[in-house]
N, C-alpha and C positions, 0 to 999 in steps of 0.2 A: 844486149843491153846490160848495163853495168845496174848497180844500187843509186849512181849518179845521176842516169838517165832521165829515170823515172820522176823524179822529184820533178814537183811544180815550182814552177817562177812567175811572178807576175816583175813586164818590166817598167822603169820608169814612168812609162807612157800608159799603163795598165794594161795592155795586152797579157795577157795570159798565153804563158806556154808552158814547157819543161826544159829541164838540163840536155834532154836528147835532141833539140834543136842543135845543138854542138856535137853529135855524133860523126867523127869520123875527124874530128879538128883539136888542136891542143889548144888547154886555154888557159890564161892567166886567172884566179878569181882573187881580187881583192876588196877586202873592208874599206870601204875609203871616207873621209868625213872633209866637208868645206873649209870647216875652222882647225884645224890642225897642224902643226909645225911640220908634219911631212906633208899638206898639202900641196905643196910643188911639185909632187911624185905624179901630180894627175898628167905635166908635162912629158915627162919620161913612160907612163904607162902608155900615152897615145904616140907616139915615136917608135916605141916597141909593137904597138901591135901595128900601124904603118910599115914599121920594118919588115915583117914575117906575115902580115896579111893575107898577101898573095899565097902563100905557101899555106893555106890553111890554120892558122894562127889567130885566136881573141884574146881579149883582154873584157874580164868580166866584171865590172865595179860591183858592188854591194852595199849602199851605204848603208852608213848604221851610228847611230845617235848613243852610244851604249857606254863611250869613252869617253867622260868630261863634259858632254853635251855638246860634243865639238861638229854636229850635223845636228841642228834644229829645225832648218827649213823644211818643207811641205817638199814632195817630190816634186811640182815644177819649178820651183824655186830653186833644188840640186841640179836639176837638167840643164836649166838658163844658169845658172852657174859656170857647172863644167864647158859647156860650150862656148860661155863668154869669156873665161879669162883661160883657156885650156884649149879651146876647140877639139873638145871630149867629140870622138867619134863611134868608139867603140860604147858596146850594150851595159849598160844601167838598169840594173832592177829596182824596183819600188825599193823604199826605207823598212831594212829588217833588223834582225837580232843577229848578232854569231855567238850569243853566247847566255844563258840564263833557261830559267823555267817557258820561255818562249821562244828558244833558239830557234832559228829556221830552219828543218827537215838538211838545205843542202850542207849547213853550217855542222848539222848535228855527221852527218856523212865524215865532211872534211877533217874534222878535227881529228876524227879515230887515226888519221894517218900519224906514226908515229917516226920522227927521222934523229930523236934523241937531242935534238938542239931545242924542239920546242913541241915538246909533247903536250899534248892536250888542248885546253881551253886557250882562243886568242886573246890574247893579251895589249895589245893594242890596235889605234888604227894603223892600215896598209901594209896588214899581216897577207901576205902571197902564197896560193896553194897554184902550183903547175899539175893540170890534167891534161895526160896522154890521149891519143885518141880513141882507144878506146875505154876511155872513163877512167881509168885508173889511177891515181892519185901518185903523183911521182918524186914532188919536191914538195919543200914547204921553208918561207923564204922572211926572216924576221923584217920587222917595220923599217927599218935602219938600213935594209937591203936595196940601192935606191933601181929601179927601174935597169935600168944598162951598165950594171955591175958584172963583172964577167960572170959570176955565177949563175947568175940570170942568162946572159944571153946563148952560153955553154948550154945548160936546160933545156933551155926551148930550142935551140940548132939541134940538139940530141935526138929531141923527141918527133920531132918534125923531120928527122933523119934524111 
């Protein structure tokens, strides 16, 4: 078990789990928000993990209110969102932080990865971390990067080998 494992999540639905529910799978995790100009992305995030599902592959939403107040709703209000104009099928954790004196434990993990294009603290919404299976932090993928950019799909073929 990695340092990623371990970390709690609680998801949209408040279930309570941890990041080692994804043990042994590559995952996308993204900051995602409703009101957002890269909102469209939620269509290409679920297309991708449709794409490579099978193959042990997620896509990990994380919404987070932190940019512009661009995710105000209540987490059923994200959920019935994503599913209504998106047909979001992939895991949704409750509304967190990625970033401040209340970051989320998994957000505080993530960032440490350093790939020189975007060191440190996220910067905006639908900032993309690629974890290998086992845990390990492998890419890190600016907002602007849209879902089914080669670079994206190259990553995740890579890792899912």
């Amino acid at each position: 078990m990695t340092a990623l494992h371990s970390i709690p999540l609680t998801l949209i639905d408040g279930t309570e789990t941890d990041f080692g529910r994804f043990k042994g799978e590559v995952v996308l995790v993204v900051n995602v928000a409703s009101q957002c100009g890269f909102t469209p992305q939620y269509a290409g995030l679920e297309a991708l993990h449709n794409k490579f599902r099978d193959q042990g592959f997620q896509v990990l939403g994380v919404p987070c209110n932190q940019f512009a107040g661009q995710e105000p709703g209540a987490d059923a209000e994200i959920a019935e969102f994503c599913q209504r104009n998106f047909g979001v099928t992939f895991p949704l954790t409750a509304k967190a932080n990625v970033r401040g004196k209340n970051q989320h434990p998994l957000y505080a993990e993530l960032t440490k990865f350093k790939n020189g294009l975007l060191p440190g603290l996220v910067k905006w919404n639908f900032e993309k971390f690629l974890v290998n299976r086992d845990g390990d932090i492998i890419a890190r993928f600016a907002p602007t990067v849209e879902p089914d950019a080669p670079e994206i799909i190259e990553a995740v073929q890579s890792a899912l080998g």
